[in-house]
N, CA, C and O of each residue as an XYZ file, in Angstrom:
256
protein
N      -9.220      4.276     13.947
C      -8.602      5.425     13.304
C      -8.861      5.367     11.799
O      -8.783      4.381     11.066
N      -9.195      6.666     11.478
C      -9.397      6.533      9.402
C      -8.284      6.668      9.165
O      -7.338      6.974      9.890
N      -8.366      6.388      7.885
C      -6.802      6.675      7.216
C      -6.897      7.335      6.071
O      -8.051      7.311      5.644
N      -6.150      7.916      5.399
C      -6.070      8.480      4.102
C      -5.973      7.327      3.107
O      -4.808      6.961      3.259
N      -6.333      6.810      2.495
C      -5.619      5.567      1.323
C      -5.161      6.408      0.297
O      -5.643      7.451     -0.145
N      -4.278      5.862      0.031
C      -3.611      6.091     -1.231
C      -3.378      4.864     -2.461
O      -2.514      4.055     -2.123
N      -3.907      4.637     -3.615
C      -3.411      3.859     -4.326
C      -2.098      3.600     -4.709
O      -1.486      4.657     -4.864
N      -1.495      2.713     -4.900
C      -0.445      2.482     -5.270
C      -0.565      2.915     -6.699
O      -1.628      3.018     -7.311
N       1.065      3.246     -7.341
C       1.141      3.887     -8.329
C       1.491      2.626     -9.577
O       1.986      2.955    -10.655
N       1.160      1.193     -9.249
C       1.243      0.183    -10.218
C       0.015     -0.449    -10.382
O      -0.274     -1.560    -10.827
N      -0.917      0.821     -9.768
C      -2.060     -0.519    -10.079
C      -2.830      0.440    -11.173
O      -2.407      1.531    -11.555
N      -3.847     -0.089    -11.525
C      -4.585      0.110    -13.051
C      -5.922      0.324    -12.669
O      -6.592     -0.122    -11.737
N      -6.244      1.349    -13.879
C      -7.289      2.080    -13.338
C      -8.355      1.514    -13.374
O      -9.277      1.837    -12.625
N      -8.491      0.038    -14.726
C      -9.454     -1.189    -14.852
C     -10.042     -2.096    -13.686
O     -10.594     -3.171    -13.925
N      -9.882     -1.579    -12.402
C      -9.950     -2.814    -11.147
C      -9.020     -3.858    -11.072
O      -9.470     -4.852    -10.504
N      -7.898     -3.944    -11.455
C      -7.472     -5.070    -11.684
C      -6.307     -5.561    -10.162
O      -6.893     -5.805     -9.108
N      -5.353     -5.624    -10.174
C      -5.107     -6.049     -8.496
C      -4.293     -4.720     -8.448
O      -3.536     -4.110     -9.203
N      -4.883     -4.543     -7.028
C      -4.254     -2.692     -6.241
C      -4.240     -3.117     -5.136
O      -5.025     -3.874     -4.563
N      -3.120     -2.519     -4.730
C      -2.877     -1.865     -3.396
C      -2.821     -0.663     -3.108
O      -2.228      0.153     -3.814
N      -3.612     -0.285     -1.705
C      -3.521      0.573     -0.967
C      -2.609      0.973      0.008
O      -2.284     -0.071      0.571
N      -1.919      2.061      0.603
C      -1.803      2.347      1.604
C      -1.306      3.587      2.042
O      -0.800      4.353      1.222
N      -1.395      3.909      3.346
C      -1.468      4.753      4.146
C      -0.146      5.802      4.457
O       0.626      5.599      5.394
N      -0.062      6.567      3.830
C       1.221      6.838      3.775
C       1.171      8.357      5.183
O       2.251      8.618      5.713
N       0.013      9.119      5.589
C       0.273      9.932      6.930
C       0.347      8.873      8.114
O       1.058      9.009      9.109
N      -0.317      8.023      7.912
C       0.023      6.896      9.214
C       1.264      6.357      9.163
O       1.809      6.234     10.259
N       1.819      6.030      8.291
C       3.143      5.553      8.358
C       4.284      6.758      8.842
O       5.266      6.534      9.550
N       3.928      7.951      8.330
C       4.745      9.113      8.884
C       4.617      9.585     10.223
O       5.414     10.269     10.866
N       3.451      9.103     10.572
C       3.237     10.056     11.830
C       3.897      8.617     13.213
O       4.593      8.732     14.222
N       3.228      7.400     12.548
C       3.587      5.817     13.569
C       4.849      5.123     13.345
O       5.663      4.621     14.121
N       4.791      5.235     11.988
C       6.197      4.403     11.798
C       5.957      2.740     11.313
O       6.783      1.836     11.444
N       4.720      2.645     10.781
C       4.188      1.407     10.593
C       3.494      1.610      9.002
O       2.359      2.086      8.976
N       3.976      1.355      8.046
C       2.771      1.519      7.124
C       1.485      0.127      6.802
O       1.821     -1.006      6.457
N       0.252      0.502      6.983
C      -0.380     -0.013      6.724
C      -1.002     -0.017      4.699
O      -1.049      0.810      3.788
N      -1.386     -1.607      4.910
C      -1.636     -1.755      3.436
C      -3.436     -2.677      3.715
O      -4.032     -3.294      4.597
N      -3.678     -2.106      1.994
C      -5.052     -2.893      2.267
C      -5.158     -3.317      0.501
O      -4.380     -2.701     -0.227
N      -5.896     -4.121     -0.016
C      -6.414     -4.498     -1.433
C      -7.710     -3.331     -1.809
O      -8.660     -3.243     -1.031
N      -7.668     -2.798     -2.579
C      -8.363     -1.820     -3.316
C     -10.116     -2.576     -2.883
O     -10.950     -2.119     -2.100
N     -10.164     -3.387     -3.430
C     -11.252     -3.918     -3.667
C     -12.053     -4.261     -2.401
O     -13.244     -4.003     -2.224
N     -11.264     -4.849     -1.592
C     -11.886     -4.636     -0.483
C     -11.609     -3.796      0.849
O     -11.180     -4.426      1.816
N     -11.813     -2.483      0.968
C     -11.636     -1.275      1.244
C     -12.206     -1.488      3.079
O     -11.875     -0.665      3.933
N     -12.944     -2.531      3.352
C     -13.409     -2.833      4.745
C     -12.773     -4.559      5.067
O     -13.316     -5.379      5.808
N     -11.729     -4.724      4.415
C     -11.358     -5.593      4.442
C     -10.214     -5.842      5.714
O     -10.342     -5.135      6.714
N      -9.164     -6.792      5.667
C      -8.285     -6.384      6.412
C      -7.254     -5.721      6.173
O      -7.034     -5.383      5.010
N      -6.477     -5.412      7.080
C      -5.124     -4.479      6.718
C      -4.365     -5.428      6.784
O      -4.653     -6.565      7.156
N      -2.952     -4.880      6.294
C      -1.328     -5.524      6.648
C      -0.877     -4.403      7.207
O      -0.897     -3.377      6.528
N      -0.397     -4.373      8.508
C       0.951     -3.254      8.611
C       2.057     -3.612      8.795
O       2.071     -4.524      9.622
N       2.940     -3.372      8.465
C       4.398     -3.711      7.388
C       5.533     -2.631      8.148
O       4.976     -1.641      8.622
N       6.637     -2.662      8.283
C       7.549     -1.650      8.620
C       8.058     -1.022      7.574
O       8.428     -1.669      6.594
N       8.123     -0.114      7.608
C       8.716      0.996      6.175
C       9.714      0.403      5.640
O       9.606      0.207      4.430
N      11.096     -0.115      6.377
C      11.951     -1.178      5.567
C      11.192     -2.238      4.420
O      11.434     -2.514      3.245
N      10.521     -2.518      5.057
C       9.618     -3.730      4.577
C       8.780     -3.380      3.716
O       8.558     -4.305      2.936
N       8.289     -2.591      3.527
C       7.098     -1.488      2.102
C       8.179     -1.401      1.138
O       8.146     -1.917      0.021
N       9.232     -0.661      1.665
C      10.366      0.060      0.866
C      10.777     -1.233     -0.062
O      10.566     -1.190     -1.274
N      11.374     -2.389      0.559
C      11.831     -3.375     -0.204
C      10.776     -3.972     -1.384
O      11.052     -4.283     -2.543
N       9.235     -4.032     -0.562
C       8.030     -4.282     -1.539
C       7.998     -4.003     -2.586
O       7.803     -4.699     -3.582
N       8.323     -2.196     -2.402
C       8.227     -1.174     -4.007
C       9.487     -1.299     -4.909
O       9.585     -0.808     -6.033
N      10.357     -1.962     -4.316
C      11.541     -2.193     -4.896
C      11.639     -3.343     -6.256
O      12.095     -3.182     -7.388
N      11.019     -4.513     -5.617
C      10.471     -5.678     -6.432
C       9.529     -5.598     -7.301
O       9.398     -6.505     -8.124
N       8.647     -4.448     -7.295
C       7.467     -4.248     -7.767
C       7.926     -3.510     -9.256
O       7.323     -3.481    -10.329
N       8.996     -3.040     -8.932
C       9.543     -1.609     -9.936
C      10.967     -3.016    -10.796
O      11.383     -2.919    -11.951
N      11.213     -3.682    -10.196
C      12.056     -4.569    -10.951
C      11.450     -5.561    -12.026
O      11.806     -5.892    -13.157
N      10.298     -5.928    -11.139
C       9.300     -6.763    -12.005
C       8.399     -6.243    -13.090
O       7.573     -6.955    -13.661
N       8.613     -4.852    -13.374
C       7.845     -3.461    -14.441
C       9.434     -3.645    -14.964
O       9.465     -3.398    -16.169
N      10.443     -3.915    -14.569
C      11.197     -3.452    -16.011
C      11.369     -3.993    -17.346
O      12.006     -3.363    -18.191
């Protein structure tokens, strides 16, 4: 299945470390999948939306 990627909104436009992920697959399955920017044929993580949710949580604490 393709996916839409979406960059994450903390990563930088320099290459520097990104995440991806899939945010119609997660709506439509209930699973969000994640991948590293860089390697785009790489592997995935799929994660439960609780589990993303808490991700972006830490991510946004560690930016303050």
């Amino acid at each position: 299945m393709t996916h839409t990627w979406v960059k994450s909104s903390y990563s930088s436009q320099d290459g520097g470390n990104c995440l991806e992920w899939a945010p119609t697959h997660a709506k439509v399955h209930g699973i969000v999948p994640i991948r590293d920017s860089k390697r785009p044929t790489g592997p995935t993580l799929a994660v439960s939306p609780e589990a993303w949710q808490r991700l972006v949580e830490v991510a946004r604490r560690a930016d303050a």
